[in-house]
C-alpha positions in Angstrom: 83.8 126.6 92.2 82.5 124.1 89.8 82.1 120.2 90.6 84.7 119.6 87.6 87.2 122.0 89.2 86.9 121.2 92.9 87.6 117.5 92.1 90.5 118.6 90.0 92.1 121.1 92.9 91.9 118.0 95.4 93.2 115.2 92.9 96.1 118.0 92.3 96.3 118.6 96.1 97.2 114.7 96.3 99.5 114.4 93.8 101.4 117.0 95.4 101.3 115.9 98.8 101.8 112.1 97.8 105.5 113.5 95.9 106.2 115.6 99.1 105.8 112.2 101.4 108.1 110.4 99.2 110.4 113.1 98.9 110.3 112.9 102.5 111.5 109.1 102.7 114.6 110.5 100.7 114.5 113.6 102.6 115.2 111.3 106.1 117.2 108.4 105.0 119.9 110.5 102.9 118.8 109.0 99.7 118.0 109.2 96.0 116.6 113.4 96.5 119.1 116.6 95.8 118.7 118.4 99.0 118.7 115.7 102.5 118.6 116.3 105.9 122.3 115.7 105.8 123.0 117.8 102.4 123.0 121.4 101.8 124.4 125.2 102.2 126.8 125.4 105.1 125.8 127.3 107.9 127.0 128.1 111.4 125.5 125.7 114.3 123.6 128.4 116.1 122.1 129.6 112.7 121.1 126.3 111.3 119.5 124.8 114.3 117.5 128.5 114.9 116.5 128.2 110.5 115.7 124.3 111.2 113.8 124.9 114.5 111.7 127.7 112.7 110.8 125.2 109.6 109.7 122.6 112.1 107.4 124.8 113.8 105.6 126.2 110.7 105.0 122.5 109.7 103.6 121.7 113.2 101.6 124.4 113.2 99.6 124.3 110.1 99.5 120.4 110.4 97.7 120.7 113.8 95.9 124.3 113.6 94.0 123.0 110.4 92.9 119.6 111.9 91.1 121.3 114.8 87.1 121.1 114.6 86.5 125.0 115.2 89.3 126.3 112.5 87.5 123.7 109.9 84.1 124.7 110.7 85.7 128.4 110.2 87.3 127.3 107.6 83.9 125.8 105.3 82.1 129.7 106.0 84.5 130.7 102.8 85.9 127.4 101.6 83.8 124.7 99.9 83.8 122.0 102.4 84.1 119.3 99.7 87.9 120.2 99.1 88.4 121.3 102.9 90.6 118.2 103.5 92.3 118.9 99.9 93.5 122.0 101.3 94.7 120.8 104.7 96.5 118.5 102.2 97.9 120.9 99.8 99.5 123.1 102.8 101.3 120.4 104.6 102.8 119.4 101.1 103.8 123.2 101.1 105.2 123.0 104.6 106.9 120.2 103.6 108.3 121.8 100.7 109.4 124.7 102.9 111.0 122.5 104.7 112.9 120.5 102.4 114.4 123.7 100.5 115.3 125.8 103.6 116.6 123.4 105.7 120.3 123.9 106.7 122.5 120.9 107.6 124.3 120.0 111.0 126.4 117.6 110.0 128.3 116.7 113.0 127.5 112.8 114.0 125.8 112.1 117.0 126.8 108.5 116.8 127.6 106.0 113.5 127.1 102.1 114.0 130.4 100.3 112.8 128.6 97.0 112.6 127.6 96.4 109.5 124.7 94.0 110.5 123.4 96.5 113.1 123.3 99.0 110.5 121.8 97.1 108.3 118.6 95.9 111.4 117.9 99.8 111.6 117.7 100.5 107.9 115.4 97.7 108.0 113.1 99.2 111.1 113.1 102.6 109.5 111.5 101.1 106.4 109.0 99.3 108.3 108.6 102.9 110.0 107.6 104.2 106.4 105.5 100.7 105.5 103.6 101.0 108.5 102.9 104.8 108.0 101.5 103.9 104.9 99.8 100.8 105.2 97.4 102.5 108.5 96.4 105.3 105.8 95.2 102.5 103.5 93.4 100.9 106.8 91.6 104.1 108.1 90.5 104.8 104.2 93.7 106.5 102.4 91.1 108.2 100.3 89.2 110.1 102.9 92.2 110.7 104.9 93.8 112.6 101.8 90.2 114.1 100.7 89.8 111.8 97.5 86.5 110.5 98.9 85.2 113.5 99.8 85.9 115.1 95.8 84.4 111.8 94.8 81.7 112.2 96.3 81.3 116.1 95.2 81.6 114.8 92.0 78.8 112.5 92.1 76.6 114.8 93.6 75.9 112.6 97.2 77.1 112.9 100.7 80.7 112.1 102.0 80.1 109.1 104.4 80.5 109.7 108.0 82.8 108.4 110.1 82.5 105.4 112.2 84.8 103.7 114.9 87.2 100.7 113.8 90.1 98.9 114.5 91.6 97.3 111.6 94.7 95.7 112.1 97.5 98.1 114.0 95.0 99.5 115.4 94.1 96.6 117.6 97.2 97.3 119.1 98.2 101.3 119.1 95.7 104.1 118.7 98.6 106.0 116.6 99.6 103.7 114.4 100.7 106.2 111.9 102.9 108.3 114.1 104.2 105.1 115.6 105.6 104.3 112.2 106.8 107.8 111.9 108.9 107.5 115.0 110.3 104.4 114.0 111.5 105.9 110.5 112.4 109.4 112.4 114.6 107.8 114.7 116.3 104.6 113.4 119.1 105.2 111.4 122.9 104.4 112.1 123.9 107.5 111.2 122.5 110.4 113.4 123.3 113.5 112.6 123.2 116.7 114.8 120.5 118.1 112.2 118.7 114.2 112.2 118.7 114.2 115.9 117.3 117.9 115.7 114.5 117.4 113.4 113.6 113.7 115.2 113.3 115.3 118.5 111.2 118.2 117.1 109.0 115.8 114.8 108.4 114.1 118.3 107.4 116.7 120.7 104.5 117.6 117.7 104.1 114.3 117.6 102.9 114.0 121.6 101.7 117.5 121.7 99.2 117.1 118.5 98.4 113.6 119.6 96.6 115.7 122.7 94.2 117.8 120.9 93.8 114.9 118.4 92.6 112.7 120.9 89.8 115.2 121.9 88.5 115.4 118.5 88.3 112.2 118.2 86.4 111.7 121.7 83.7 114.5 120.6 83.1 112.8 116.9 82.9 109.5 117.8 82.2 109.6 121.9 82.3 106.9 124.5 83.3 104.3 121.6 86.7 106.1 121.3 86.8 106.7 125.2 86.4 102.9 125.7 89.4 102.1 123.2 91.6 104.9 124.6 91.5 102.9 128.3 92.2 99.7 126.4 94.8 100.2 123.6 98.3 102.0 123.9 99.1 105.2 122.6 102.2 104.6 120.4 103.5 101.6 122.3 101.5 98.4 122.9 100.0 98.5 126.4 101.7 101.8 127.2 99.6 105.2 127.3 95.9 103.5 128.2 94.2 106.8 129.2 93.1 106.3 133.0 
């Protein structure tokens, strides 16, 4: 594959996977996008939770399988390792997408706030859920995160730089800032819905599962630096989850 064409597979990859995390925002709060977590073909309870279950767990899977060290050093044998993140990318926006068009409804409410300043304090928490999430891409380096750097830097012809220890901003005060803010947005709304509370609770256990394996990457690349801040900074919650 040509310079030209890798940078123009992981700019594509992006765009995809930039309109899938939007669609996503939609996807949660019941807003603005055709198919919701809320909206779609009837189905029975035991059927819909087995379909939604099964979605979940393809998502979790590729999202965690393809971050691991030994599957992306697999991975770059056959793969140019210049659009390795653009892939990673370009699958979870096709996860996503599975998600999003096979998800089946449950309805039933699992509670609805009356109050209508209540509801309107856990619109308001869910959006800083999705401002958060976003913001700690920009703070890590959005670009590398999402592979722009790397094609960049393919195009140009030099090295990707490495990666080196920091703590900009939330992460001063969680090491997960990112899935923090997902929680946040997952799980504050007024209306929770059978199918809501379904897919928050399965979003969470990846969540704390992938945060595991994660975490050892990230001890192995950058060493005792990452030990030291995993001892001093929470997990997801300020002060709570210091590794001991």
């Amino acid at each position: 594959m040509g310079r030209l064409l890798r940078f123009s597979f992981g700019f594509l990859a992006y765009v995809f996977f930039f309109a899938s995390f939007l669609y996503l925002i939609g996807f949660v709060a019941n807003v603005y996008v055709p198919r919701t977590i809320d909206s779609g073909p009837a189905a029975s309870p035991a059927f819909a939770a087995t379909i939604n279950l099964a979605l979940i767990l393809v998502f979790g899977i590729q999202h965690s399988v393809m971050a691991r060290r030994g599957f992306k050093a697999a991975l770059t044998r056959i793969w140019p390792s210049a659009i390795e993140r653009s892939l990673y990318v370009a699958l979870t926006a096709v996860a996503l997408f599975l998600l999003y068009r096979f998800w089946l409804p449950l309805p039933a409410l699992v509670w609805s706030v009356e109050s209508e300043s209540l509801r309107t304090l856990l619109q308001i928490v869910s959006a800083l859920g999705w401002a958060i999430v976003l913001v700690s891409t920009f703070l890590i380096n959005h670009f590398e995160l999402f592979g722009l750097r790397q094609i960049w830097a393919d195009m140009r012809g030099v090295a990707a730089p490495q990666a080196a220890f920091r703590e900009p901003l939330f992460y001063k005060a969680v090491r997960h800032p990112i899935y923090s803010g997902f929680l946040l947005a997952f799980w504050a709304t007024p209306d929770m819905s059978q199918g809501h509370l379904l897919f928050a609770i399965g979003m969470t256990v990846y969540i704390l599962v992938g945060i595991r394996y994660e975490e050892r990457d990230l001890t192995e690349i950058l060493g005792s630096d990452y030990s030291e801040y995993r001892q001093r900074v929470g997990m997801l919650v300020p002060g709570l989850g210091k590794h001991r």
